[in-house]
TIMIGU-358045 format. One record per residue (C-alpha): residue number from 1; x negated, y, z negated. Coordinates in nm, 3 decimals. Layout:
! TIMIGU-358045
NUM,X,Y,Z
...
This chain:
! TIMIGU-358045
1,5.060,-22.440,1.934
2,5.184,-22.488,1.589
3,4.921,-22.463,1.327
4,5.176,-22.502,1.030
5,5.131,-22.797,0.811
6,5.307,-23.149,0.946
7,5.608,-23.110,0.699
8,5.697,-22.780,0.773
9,5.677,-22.885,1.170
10,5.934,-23.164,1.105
11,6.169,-22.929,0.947
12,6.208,-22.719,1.256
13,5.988,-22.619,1.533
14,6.087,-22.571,1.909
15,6.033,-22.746,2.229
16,5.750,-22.793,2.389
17,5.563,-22.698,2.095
18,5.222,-22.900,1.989
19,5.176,-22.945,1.626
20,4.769,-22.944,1.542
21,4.761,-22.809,1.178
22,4.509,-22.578,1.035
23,4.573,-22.738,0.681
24,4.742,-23.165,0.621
25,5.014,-23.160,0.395
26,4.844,-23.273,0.094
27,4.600,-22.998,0.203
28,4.825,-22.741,0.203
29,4.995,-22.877,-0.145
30,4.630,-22.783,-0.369
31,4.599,-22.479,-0.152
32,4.968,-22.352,-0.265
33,4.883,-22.509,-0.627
34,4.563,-22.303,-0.622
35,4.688,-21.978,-0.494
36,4.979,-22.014,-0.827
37,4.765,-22.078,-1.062
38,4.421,-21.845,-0.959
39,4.554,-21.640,-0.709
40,4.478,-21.608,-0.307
41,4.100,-21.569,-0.311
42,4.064,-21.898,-0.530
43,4.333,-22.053,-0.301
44,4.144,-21.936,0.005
45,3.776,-22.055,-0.106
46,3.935,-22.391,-0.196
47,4.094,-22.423,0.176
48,3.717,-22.366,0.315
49,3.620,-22.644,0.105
50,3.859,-22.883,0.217
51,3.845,-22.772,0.594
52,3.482,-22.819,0.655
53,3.218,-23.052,0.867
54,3.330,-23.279,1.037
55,3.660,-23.170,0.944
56,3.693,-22.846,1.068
57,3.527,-22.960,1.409
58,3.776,-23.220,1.485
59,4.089,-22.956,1.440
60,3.895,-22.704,1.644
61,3.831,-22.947,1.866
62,4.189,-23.040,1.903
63,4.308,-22.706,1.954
64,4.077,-22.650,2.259
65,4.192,-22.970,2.408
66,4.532,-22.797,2.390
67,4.415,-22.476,2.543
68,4.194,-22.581,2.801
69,4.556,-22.801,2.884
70,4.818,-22.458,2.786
71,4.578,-22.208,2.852
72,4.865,-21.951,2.928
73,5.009,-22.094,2.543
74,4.974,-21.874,2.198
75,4.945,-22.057,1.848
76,5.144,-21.939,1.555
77,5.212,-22.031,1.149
78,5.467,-21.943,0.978
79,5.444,-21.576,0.935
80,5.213,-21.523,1.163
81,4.973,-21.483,0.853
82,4.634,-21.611,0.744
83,4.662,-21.995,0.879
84,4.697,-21.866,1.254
85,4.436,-21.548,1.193
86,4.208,-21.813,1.037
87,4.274,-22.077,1.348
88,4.233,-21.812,1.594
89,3.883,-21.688,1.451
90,3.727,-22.053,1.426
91,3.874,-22.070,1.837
92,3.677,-21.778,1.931
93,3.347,-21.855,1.717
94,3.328,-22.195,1.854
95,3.423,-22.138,2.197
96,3.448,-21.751,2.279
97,3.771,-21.828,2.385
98,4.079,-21.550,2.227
99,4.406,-21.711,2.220
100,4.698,-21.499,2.167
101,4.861,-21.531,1.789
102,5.225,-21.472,1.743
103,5.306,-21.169,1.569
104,5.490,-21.244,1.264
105,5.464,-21.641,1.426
106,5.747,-21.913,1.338
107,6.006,-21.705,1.114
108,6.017,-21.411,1.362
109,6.055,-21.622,1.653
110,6.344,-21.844,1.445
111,6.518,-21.487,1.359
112,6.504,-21.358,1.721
113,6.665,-21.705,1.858
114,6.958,-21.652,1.603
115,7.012,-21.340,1.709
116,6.982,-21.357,2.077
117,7.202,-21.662,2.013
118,7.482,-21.450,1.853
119,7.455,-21.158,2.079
120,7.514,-21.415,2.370
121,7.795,-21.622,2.270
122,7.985,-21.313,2.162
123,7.897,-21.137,2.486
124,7.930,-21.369,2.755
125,8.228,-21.591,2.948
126,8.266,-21.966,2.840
127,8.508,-22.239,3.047
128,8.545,-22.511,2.806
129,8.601,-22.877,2.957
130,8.819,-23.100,2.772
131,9.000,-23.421,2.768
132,9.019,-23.797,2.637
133,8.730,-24.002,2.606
134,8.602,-24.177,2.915
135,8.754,-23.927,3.173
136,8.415,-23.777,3.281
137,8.383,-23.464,3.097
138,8.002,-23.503,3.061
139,7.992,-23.580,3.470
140,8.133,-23.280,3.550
141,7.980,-23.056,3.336
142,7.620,-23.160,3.469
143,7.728,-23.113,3.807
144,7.692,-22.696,3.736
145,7.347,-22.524,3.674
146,7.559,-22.319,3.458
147,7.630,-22.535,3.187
148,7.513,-22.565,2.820
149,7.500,-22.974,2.786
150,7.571,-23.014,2.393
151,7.566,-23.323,2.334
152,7.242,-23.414,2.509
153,7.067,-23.073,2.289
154,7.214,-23.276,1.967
155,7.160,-23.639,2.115
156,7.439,-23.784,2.032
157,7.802,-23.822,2.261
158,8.003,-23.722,1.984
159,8.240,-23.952,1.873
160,8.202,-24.255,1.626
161,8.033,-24.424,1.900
162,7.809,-24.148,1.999
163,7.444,-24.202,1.856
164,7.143,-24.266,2.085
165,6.876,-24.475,2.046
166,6.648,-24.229,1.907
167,6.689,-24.034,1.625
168,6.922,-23.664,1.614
169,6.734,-23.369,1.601
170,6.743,-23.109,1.284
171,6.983,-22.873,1.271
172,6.693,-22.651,1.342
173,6.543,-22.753,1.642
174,6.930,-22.787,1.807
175,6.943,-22.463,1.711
176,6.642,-22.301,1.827
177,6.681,-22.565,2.175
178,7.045,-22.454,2.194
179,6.962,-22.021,2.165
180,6.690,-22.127,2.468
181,6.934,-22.261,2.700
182,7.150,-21.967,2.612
183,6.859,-21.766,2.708
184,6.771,-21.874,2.987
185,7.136,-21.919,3.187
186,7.294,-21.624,3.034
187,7.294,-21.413,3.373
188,7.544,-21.666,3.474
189,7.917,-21.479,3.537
190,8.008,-21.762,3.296
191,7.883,-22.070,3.122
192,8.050,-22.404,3.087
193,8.032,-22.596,2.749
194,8.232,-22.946,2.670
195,8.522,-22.890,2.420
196,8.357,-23.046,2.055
197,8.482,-23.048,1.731
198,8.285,-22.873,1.418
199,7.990,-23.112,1.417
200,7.832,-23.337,1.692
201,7.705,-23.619,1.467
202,7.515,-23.488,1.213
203,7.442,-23.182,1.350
204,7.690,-22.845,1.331
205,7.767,-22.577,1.606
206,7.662,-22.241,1.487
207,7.991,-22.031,1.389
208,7.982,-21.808,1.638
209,7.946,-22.030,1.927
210,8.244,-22.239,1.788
211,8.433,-21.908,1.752
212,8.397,-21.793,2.089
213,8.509,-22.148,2.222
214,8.819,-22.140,2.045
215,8.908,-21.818,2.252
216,8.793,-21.925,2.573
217,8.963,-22.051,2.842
218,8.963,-22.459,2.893
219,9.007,-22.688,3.167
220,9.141,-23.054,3.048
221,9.062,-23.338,3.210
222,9.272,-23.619,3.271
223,9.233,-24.004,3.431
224,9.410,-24.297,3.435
225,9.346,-24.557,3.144
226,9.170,-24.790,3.400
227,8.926,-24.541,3.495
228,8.876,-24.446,3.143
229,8.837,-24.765,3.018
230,8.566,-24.816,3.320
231,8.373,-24.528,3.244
232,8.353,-24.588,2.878
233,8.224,-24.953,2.935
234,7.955,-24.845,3.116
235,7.839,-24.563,2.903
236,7.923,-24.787,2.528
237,7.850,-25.057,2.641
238,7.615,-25.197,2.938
239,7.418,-24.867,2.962
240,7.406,-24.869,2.573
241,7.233,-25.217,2.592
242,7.029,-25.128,2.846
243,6.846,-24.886,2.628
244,6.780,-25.012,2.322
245,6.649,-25.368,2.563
246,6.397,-25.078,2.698
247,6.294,-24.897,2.413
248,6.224,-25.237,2.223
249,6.268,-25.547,2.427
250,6.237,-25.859,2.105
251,6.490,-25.664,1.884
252,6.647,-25.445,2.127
253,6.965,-25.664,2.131
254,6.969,-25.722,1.734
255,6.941,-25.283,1.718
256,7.237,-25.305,1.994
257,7.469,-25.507,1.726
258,7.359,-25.325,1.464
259,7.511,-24.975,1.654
260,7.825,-25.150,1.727
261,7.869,-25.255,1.368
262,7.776,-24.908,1.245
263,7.980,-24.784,1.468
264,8.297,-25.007,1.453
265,8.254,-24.940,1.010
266,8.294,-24.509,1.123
267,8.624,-24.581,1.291
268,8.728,-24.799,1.044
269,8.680,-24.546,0.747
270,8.878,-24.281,0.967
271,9.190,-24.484,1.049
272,9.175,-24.666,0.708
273,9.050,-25.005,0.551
274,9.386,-25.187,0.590
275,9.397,-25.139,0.920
């Protein structure tokens, strides 16, 4: 549980987390302002004041519906500071209840990801799949419990035609989701990754995963232009239609245009306006 302010949450968190704030943003804004101009004790006696009554019942009351939900979970701020000692105190005067706090909480968690993420691309095996568009790269790749899907951590396909209906993650949370999945299959004699270039959309492959995957060994795919052509209307187009009709069924066809145009303006500014 993630009891960091809503803007720092958007800028990065990790999955599964729940975001139930000690402090709003605007909250947090004249606590920081306070704590500049009088120092922490003013800032602190100012953060009571806000966070009171009816208030303070309703975010303890949120955080128990979390636990009594995650009761195996831990809560966390940003250093692992005041915020979560704070949250963690009102949990057990209210309910008795002591939830574990994450030493040092969001930053030491963020720095341990990056380095277990560096330590395992340098360490371990990697069989990069390559090949043309529409010859089933993605297929294959999900057909092994050993692979690290990158395109589905960044949401996008990468190419001009590769955004999803929702939104890309931040650089961030691909990050911190990426180092996870690294975690969790690195006892695998090897892991297989899809052959990308320096950036999947708007997000960018950490150095030292891109580094390692230009020294590893790669399988390239090949298929006949029918079948590529077959696969690529399914995935760009029908199955591309189908989701934006489900996510928003009056202007799901109008948002399905609008990706094509978007799309067909990308490839245009790469090959050139004249042609």
């Amino acid at each position: 549980m993630d009891v960091r302010a809503p803007v720092e949450y958007s800028r990065g968190s990790f999955p599964g987390v729940f975001n139930a704030p000690l402090m709003t943003d605007n909250e947090r804004h004249l606590v920081g302002r306070s704590f500049k101009k009088k120092g922490q004790l003013s800032a602190i006696e100012l953060g009571h004041q806000l966070i009171s009554g009816e208030v303070k019942n309703q975010r303890i009351n949120d955080w128990l519906d979390f636990i009594n939900q995650n009761p195996s979970g831990a809560l966390y701020c940003f250093r692992g500071g005041l915020r979560s000692k704070i949250a963690q105190q009102w949990i057990f005067d209210y309910s008795g209840i002591t939830y574990p706090r994450v030493k040092g909480g969001y930053k030491a968690m963020r720095r341990y990801l990056i380095e277990e993420s560096n330590r395992i691309t340098s360490s371990n095996n990697f069989i990069v799949i390559g090949g043309q568009t529409g010859c089933g790269k993605t297929l294959l790749l999900n057909k092994f419990p050993n692979n690290i899907d990158l395109e589905e951590l960044a949401n996008h396909r990468g190419s001009a035609f590769g955004n999803n209906v929702s939104a890309q993650p931040t650089q961030i949370d691909f990050e911190n989701s990426l180092a996870i999945e690294l975690i969790q299959k690195q006892k695998n004699s090897f892991l297989l990754i899809e052959d990308e270039g320096n950036n999947i959309g708007t997000i960018y492959l950490p150095d030292s995963l891109k580094n390692r995957s230009l020294k590893s060994n790669i399988v390239v795919l090949t298929a006949n232009l029918e079948e590529r052509v077959k696969l690529s209307l399914k995935t760009y187009v029908t199955d591309m239609l189908d989701n934006y009709c489900s996510v928003d069924s009056k202007n799901g066809f109008e948002n399905y245009v609008n990706y094509w145009k978007n799309s067909l303006f990308k490839i245009q500014k790469r090959l050139g306006g004249v042609r």
